[in-house]
MDAnalysis code that builds the backbone (N, CA, C; Angstrom):
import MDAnalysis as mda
import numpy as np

u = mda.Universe.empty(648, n_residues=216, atom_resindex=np.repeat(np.arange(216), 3), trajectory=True)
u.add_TopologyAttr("name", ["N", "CA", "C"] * 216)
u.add_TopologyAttr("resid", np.arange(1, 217))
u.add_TopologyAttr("resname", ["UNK", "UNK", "UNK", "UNK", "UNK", "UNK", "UNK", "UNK", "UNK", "UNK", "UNK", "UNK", "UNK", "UNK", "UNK", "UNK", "UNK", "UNK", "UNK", "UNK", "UNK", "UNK", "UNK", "UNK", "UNK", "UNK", "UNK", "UNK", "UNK", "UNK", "UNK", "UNK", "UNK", "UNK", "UNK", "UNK", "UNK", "UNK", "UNK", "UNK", "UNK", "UNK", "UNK", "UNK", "UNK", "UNK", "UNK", "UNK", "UNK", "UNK", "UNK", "UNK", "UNK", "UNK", "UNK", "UNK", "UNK", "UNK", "UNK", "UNK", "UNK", "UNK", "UNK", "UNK", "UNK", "UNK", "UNK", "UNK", "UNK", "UNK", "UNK", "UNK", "UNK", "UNK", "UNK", "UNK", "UNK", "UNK", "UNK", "UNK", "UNK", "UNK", "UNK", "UNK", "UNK", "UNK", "UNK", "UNK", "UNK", "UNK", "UNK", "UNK", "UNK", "UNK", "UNK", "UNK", "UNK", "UNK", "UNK", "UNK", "UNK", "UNK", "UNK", "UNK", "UNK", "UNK", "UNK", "UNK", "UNK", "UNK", "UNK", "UNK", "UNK", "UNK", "UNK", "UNK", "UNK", "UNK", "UNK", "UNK", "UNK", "UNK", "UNK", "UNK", "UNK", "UNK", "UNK", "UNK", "UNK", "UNK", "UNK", "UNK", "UNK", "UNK", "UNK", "UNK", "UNK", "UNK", "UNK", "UNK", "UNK", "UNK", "UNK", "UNK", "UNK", "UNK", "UNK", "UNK", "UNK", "UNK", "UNK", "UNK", "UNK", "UNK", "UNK", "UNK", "UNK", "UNK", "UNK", "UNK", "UNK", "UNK", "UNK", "UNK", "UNK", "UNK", "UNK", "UNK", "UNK", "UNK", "UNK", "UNK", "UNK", "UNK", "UNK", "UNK", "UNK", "UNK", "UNK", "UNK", "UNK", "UNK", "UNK", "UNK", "UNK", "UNK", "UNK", "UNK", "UNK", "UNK", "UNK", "UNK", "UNK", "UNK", "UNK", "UNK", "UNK", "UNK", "UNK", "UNK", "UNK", "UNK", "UNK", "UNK", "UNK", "UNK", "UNK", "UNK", "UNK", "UNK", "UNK", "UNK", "UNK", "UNK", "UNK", "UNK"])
u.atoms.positions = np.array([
    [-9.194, -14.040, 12.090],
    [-9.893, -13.145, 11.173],
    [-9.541, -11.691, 11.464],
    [-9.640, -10.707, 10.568],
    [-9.764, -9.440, 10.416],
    [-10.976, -8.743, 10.864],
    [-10.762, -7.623, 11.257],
    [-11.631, -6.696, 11.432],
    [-11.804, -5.875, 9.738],
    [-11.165, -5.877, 8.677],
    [-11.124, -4.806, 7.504],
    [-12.298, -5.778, 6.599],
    [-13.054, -4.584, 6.311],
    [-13.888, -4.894, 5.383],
    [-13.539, -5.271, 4.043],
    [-13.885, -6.312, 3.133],
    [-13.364, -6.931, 1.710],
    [-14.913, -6.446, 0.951],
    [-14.498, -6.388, -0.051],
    [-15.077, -6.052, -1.092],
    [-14.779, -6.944, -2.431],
    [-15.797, -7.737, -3.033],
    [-15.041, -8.551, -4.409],
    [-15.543, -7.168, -5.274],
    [-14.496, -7.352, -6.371],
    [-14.326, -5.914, -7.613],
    [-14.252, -7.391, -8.256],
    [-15.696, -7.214, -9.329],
    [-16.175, -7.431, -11.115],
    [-15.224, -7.296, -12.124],
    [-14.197, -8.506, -12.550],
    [-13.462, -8.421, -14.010],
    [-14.282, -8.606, -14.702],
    [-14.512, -7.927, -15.973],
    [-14.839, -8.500, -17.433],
    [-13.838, -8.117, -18.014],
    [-13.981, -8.815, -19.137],
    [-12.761, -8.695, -20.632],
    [-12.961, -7.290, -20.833],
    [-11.272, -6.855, -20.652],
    [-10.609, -5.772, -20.916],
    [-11.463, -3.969, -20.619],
    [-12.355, -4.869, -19.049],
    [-12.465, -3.557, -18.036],
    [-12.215, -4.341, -16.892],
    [-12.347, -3.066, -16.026],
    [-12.665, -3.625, -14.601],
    [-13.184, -2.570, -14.115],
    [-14.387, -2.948, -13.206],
    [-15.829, -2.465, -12.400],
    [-16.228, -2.207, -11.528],
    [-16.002, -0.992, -10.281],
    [-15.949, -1.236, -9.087],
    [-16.661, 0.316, -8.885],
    [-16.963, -0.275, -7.647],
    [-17.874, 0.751, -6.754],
    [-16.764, 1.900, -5.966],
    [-17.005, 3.174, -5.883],
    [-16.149, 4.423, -5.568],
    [-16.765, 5.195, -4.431],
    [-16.289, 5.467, -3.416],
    [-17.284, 6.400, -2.450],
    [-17.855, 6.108, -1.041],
    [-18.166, 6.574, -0.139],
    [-17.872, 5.952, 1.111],
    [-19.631, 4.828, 0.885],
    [-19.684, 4.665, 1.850],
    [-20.522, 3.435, 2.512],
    [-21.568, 4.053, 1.437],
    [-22.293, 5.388, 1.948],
    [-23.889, 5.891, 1.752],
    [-24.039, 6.385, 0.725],
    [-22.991, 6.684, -0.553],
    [-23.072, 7.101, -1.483],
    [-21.827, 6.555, -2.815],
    [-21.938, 5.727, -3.126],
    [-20.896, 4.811, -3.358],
    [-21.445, 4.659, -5.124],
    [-20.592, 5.073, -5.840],
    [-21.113, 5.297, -7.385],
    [-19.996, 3.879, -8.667],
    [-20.825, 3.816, -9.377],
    [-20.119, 3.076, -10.442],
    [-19.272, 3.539, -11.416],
    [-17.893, 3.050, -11.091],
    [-17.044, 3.384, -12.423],
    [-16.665, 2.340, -13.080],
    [-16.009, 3.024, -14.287],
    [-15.625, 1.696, -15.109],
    [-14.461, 2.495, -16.320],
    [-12.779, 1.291, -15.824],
    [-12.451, 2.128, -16.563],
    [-11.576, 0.794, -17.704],
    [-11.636, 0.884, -18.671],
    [-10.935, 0.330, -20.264],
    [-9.798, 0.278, -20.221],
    [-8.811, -0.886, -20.259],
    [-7.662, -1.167, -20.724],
    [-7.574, -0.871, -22.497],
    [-6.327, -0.750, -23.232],
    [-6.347, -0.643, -24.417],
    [-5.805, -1.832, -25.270],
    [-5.424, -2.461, -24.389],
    [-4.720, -3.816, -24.785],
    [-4.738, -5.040, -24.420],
    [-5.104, -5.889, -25.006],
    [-5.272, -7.021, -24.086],
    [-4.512, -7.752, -24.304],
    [-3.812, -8.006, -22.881],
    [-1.893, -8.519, -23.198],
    [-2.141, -9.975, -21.979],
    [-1.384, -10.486, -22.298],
    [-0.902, -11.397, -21.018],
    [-1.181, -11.000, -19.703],
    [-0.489, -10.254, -19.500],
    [0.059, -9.514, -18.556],
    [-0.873, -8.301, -18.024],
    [-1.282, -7.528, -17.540],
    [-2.270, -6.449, -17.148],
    [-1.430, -4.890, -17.289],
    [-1.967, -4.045, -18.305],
    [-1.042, -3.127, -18.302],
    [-2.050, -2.244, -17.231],
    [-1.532, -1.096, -17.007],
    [-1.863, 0.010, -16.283],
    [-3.249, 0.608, -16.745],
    [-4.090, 0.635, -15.830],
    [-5.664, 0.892, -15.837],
    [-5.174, 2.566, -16.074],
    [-6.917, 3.095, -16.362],
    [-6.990, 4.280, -16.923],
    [-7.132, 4.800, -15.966],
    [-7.491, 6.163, -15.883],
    [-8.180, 6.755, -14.743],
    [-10.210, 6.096, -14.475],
    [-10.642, 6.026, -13.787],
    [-12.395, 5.378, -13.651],
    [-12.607, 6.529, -14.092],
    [-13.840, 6.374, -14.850],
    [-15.181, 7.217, -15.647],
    [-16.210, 6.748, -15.124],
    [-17.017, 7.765, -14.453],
    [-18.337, 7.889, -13.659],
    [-19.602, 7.240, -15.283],
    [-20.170, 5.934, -15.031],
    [-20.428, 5.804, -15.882],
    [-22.039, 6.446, -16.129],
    [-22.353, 7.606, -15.558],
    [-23.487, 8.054, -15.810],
    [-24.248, 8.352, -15.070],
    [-25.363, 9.053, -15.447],
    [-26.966, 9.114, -14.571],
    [-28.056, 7.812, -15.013],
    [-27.955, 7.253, -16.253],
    [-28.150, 6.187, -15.901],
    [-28.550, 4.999, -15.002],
    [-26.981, 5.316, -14.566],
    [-26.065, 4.080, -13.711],
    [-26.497, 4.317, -12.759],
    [-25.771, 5.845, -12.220],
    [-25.919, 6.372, -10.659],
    [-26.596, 7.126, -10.651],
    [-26.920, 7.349, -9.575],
    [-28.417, 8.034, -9.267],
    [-28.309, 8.710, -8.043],
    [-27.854, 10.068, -7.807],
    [-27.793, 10.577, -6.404],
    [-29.265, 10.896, -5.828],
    [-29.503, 10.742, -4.397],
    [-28.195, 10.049, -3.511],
    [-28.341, 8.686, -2.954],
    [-28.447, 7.748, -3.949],
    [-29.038, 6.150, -3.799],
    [-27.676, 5.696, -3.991],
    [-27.315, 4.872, -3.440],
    [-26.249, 3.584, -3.540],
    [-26.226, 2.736, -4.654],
    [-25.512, 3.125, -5.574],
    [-25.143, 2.052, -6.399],
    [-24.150, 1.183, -6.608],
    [-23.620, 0.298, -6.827],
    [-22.568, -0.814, -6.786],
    [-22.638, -2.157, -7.135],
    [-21.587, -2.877, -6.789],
    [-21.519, -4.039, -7.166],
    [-21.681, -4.760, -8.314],
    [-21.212, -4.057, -9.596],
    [-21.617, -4.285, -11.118],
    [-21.102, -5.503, -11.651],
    [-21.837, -6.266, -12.189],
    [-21.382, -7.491, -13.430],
    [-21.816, -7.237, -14.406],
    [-20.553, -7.341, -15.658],
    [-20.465, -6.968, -16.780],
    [-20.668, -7.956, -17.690],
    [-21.383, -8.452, -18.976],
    [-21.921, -9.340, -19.036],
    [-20.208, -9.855, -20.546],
    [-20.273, -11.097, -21.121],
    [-19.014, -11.211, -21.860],
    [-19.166, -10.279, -23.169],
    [-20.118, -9.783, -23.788],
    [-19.999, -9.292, -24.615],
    [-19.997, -7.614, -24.418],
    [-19.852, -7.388, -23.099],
    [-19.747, -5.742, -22.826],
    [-21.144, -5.148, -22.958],
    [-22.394, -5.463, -23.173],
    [-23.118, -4.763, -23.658],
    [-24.794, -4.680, -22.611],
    [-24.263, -5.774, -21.653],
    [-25.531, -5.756, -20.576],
    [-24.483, -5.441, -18.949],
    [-24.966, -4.410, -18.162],
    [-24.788, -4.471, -16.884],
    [-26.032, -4.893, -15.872],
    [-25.290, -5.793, -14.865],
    [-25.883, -5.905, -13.584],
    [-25.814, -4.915, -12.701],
    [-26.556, -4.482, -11.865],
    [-26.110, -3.790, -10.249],
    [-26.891, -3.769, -9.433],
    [-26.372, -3.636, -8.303],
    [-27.109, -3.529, -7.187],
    [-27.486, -1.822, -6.905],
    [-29.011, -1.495, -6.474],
    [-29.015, -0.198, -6.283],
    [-30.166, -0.184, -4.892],
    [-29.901, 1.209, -4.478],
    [-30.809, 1.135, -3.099],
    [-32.339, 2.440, -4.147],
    [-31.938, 2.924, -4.942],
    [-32.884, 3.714, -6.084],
    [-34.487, 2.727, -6.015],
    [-35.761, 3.608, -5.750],
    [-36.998, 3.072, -5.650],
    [-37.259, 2.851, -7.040],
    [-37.646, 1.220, -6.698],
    [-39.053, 0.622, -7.624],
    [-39.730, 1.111, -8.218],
    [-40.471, 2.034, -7.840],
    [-41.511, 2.771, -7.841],
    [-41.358, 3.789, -7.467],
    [-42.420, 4.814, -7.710],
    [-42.542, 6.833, -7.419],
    [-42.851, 6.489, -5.910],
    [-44.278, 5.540, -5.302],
    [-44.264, 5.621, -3.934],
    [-43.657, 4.261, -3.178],
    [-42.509, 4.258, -3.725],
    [-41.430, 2.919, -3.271],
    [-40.998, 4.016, -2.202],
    [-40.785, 4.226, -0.594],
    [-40.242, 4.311, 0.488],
    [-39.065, 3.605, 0.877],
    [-39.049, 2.572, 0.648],
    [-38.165, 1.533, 0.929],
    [-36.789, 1.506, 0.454],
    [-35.548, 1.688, 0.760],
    [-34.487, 2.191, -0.214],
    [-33.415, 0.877, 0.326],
    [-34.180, -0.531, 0.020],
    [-33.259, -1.375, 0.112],
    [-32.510, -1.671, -1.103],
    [-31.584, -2.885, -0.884],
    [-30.636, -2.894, -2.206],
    [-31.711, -3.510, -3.071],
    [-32.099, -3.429, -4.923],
    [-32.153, -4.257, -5.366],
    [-31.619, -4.681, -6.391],
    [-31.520, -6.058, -7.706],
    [-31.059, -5.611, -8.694],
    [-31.438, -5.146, -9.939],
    [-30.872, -4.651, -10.351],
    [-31.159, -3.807, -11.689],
    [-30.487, -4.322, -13.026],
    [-30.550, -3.731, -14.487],
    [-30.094, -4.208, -14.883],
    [-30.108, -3.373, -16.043],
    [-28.973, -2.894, -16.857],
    [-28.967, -1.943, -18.148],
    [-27.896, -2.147, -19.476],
    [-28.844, -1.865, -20.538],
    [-27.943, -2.310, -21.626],
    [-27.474, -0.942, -22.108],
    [-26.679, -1.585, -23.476],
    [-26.258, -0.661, -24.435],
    [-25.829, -1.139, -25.734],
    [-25.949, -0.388, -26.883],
    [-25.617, -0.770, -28.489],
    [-24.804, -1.651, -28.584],
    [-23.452, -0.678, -28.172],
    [-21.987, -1.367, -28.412],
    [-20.978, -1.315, -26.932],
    [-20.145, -1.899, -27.650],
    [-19.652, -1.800, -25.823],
    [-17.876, -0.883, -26.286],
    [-18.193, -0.263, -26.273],
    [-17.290, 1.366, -26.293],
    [-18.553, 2.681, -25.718],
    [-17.294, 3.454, -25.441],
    [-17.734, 4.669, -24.805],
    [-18.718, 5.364, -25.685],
    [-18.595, 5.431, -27.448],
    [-19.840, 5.701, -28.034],
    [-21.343, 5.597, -27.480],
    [-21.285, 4.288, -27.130],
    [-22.648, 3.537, -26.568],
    [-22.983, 4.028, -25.215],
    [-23.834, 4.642, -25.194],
    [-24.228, 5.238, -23.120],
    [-24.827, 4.015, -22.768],
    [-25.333, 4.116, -22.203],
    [-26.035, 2.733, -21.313],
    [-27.337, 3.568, -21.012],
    [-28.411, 2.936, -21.179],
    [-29.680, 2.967, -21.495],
    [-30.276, 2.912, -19.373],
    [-31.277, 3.282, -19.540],
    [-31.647, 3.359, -18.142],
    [-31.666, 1.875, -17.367],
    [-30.742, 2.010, -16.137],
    [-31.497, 0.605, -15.601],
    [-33.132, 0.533, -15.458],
    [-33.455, -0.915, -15.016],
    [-34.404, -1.594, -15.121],
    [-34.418, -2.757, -13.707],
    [-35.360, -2.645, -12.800],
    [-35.345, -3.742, -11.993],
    [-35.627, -5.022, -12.234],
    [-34.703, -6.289, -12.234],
    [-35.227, -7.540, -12.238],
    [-36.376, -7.826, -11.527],
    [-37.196, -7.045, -11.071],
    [-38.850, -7.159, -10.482],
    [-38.803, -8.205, -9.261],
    [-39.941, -8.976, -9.234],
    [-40.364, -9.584, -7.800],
    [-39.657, -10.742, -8.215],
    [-39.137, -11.558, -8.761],
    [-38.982, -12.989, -9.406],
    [-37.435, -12.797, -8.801],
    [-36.842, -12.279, -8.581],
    [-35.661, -11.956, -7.791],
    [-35.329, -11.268, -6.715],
    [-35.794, -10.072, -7.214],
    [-35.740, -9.129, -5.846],
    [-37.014, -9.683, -4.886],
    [-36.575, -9.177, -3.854],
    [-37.639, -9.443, -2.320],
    [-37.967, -8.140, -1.881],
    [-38.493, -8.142, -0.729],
    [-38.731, -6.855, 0.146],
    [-37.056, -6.056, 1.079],
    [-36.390, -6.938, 1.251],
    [-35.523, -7.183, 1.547],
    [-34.231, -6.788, 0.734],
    [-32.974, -6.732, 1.283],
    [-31.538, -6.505, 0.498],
    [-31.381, -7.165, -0.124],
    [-31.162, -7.306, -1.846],
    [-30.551, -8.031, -2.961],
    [-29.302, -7.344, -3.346],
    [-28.172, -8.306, -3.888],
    [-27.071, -7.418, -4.220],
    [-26.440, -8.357, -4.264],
    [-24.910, -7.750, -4.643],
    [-23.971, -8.539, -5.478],
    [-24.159, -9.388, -6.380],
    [-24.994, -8.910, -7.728],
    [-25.048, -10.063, -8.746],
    [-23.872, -10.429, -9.247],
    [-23.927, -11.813, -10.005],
    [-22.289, -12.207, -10.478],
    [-22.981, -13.217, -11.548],
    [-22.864, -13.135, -13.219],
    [-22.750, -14.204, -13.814],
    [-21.592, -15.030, -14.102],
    [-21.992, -16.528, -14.148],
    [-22.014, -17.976, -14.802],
    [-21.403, -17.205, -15.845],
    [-20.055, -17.991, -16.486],
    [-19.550, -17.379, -17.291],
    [-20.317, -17.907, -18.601],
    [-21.256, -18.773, -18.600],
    [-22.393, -19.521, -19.912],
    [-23.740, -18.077, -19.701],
    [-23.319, -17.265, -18.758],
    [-24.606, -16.557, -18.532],
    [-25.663, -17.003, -18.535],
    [-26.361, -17.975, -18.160],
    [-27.653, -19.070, -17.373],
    [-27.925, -19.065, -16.692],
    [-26.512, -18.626, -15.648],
    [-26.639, -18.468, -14.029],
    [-27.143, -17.428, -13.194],
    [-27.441, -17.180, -12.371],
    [-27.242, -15.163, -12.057],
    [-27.318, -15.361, -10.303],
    [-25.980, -15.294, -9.693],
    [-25.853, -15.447, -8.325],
    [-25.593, -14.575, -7.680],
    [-26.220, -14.121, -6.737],
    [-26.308, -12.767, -5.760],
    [-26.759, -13.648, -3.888],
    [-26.305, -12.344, -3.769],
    [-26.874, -12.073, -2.187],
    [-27.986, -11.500, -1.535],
    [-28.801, -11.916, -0.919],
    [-29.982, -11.935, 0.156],
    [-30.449, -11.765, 0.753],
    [-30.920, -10.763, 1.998],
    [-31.431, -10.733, 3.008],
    [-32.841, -11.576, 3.303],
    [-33.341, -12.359, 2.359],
    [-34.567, -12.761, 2.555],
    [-34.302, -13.516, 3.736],
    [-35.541, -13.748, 4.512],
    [-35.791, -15.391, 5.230],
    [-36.074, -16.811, 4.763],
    [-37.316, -16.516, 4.050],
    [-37.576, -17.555, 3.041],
    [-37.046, -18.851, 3.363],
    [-36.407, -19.574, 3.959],
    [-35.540, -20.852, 3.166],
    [-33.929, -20.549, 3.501],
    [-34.020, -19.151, 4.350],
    [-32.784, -18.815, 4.452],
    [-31.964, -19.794, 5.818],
    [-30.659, -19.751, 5.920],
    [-30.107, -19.776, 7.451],
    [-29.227, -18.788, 7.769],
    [-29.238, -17.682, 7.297],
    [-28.837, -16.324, 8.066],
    [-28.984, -15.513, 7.840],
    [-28.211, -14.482, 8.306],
    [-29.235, -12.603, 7.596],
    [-28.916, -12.391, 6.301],
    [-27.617, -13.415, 5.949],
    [-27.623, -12.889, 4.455],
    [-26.996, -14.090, 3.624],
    [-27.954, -14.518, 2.476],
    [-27.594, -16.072, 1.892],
    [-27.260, -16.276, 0.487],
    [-26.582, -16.522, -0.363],
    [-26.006, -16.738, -1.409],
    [-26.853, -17.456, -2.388],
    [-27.676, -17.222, -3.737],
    [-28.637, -17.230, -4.032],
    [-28.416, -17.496, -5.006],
    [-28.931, -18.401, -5.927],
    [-29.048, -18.535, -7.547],
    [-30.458, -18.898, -8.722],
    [-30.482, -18.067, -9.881],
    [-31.256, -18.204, -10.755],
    [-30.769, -18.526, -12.115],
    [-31.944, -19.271, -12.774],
    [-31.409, -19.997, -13.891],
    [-32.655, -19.142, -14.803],
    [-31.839, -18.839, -16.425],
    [-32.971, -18.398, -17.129],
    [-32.157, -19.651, -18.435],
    [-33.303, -19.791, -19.493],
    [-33.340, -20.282, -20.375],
    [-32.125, -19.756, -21.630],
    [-33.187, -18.417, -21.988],
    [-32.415, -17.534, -23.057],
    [-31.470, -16.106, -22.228],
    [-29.930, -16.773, -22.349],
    [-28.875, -15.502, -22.317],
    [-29.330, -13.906, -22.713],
    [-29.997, -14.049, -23.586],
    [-30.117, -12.648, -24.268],
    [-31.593, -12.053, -23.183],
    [-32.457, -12.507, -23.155],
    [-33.684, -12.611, -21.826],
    [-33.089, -12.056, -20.700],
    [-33.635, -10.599, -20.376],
    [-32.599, -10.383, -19.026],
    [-33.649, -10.205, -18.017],
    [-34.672, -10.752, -18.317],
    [-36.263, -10.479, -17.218],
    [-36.333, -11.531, -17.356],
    [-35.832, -13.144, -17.911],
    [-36.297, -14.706, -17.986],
    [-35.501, -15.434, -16.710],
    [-35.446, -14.668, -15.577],
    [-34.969, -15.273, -14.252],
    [-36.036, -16.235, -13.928],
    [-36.104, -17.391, -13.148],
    [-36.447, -18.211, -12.671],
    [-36.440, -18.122, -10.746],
    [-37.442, -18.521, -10.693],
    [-37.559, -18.891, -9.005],
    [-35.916, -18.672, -8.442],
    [-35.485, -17.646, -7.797],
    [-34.044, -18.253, -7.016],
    [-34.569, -19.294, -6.147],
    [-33.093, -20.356, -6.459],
    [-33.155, -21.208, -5.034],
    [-31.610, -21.061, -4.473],
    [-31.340, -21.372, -3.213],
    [-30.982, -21.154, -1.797],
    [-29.699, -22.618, -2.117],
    [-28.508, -21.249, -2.113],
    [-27.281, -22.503, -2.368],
    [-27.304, -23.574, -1.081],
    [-27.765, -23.512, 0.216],
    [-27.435, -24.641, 0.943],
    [-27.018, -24.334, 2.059],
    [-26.431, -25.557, 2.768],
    [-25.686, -25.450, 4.121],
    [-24.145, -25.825, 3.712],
    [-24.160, -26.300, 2.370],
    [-22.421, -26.012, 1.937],
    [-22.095, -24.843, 1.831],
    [-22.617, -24.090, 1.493],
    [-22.452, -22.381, 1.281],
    [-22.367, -21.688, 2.343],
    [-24.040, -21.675, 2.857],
    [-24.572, -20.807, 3.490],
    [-24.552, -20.990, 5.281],
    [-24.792, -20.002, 6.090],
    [-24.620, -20.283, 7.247],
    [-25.601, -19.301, 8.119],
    [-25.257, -19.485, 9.570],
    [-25.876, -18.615, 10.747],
    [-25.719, -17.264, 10.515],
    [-24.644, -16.745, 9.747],
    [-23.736, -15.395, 9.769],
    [-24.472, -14.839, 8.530],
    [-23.418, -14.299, 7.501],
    [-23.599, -13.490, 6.408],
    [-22.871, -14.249, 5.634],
    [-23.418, -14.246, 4.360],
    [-22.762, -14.709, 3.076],
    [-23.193, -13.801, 2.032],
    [-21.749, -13.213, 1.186],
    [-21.926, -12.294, 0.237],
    [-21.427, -12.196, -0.488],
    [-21.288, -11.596, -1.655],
    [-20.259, -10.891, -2.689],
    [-19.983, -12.319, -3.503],
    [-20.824, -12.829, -3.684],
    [-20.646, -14.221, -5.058],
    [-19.777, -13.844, -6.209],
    [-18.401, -14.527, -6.684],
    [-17.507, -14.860, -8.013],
    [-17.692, -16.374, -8.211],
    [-18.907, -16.504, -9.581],
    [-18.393, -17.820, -9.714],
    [-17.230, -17.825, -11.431],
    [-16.375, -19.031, -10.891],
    [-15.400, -19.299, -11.476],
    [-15.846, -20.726, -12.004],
    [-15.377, -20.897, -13.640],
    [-15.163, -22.357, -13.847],
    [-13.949, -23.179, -14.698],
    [-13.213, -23.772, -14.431],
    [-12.393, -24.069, -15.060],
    [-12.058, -25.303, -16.373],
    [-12.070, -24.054, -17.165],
    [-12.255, -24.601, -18.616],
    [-11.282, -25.763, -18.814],
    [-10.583, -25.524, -18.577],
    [-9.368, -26.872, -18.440],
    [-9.373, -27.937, -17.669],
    [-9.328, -27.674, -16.521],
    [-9.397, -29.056, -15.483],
    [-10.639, -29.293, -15.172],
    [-11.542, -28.825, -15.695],
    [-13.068, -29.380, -15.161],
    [-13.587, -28.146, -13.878],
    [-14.728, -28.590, -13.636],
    [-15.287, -27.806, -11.718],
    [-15.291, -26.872, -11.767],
    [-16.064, -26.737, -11.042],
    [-16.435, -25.092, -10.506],
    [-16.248, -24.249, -9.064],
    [-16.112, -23.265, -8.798],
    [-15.203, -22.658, -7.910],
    [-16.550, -21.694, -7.443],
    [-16.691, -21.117, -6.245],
    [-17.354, -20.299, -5.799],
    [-16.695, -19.007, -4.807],
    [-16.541, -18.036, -5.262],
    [-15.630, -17.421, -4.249],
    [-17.149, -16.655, -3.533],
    [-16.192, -16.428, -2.053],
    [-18.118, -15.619, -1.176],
    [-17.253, -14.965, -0.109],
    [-17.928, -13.608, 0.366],
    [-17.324, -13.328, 1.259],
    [-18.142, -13.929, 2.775],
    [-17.439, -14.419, 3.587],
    [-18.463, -14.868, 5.227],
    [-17.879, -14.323, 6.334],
    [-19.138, -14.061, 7.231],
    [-18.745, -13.165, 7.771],
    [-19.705, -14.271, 9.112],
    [-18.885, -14.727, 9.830],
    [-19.911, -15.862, 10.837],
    [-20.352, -14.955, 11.927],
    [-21.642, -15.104, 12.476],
    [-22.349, -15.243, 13.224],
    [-21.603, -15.353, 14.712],
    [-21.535, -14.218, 15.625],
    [-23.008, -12.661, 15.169],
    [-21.731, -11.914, 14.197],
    [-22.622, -11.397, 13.197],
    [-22.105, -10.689, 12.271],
    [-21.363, -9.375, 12.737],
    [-20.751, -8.958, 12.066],
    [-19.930, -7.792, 12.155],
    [-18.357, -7.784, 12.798],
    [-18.260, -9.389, 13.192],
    [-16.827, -9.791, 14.273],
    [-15.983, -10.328, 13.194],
    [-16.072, -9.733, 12.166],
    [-14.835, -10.130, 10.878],
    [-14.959, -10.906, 10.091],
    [-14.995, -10.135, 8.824],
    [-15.654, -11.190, 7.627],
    [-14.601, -12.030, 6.970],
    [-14.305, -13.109, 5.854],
    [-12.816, -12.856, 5.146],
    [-13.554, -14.199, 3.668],
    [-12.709, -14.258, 2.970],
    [-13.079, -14.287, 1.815],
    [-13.040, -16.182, 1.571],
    [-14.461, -16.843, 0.907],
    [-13.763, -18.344, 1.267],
    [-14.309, -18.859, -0.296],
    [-13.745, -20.065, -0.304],
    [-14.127, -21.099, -1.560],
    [-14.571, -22.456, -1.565],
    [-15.463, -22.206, -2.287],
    [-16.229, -23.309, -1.995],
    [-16.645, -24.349, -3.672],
    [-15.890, -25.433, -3.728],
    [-15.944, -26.047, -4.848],
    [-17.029, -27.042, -5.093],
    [-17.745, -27.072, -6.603],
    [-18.895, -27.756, -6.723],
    [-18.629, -28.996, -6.729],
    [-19.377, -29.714, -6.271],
    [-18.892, -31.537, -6.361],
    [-19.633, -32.153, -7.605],
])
């Protein structure tokens, strides 16, 4: 294993979504291809996507873009509340009209207690059916390490507060160490589903690296 820190960076159709800025102040950009080719032409320069979005001097990152461009996920360390103290990660979540630069993006919104904990939430990632909504953890709960790979099921796609109880991917997933940064993948063609996670085993911090884990 490595000592270099990995980071998974959020594709959606014809952007790509990534967090900019050191550790403690780390902001959301997002920048538009003009073409959607085979092939990947040359990205734009990133556009700071707002006050909105980012919020100095709170941590924002880790964005999933939903398929129709028009709902974002993120993770933010930004209070709950006026006497929220607490500046852990949680997630959030913000729309907009249309999905061009016309359209600003409307204020995030916390997915509330039904997801978030007291604790670090982060890295959301949708189910490409958007049903799914898989992130990372610090809870204990049900956990087996400081940080556990997590999933919620809502009914209605369009419902972005109709999260369900998370439950706790497992001991196929999850471990003693850290588990983070959820991509799930499914393959429309050959069937199955793919889980990409970053792990980082126990005691944490002795080198994380990136693994897959397929649904049976």
């Amino acid at each position: 294993m490595t000592t270099t820190s990995r980071i998974l960076v959020s594709l959606a159709p014809l952007a790509l979504v990534l967090a900019c800025g050191t550790e403690a102040d780390r902001k959301i950009t997002g920048s538009f291809s003009a073409d959607h080719t085979a092939s990947f032409s040359a990205w734009s320069e990133p556009v700071n996507l707002g006050p909105t979005i980012n919020t100095s001097p709170y941590n924002d990152q880790q964005a999933a873009l939903s398929k129709d461009g028009l709902t974002l996920f993120l993770a933010s360390t930004r209070p709950e509340r006026p006497d929220d103290g607490v500046f852990d990660q949680n997630i959030w979540v913000s729309r907009r009209a249309c999905a061009d630069d016309s359209c600003p993006w409307g204020t995030a919104v916390s997915l509330g207690p039904t997801v978030n904990s007291s604790v670090n939430d982060f890295s959301p990632a949708l189910s490409r059916d958007e049903h799914w909504l898989f992130f990372a953890s610090g809870r204990q709960q049900g956990a087996a390490g400081s940080s556990d790979i997590w999933v919620s099921y809502r009914q209605d796609v369009h419902d972005d507060f109709g999260w369900e109880a998370p439950v706790n991917l497992g001991a196929g997933v999850n471990t003693s160490g850290f588990e983070g940064g959820p991509a799930y993948f499914e393959n429309e063609e050959g069937g199955g589903a793919q889980l990409y996670f970053n792990h980082n085993p126990a005691p944490v911090n002795t080198g994380g690296d990136i693994y897959v884990s397929t649904q049976a």
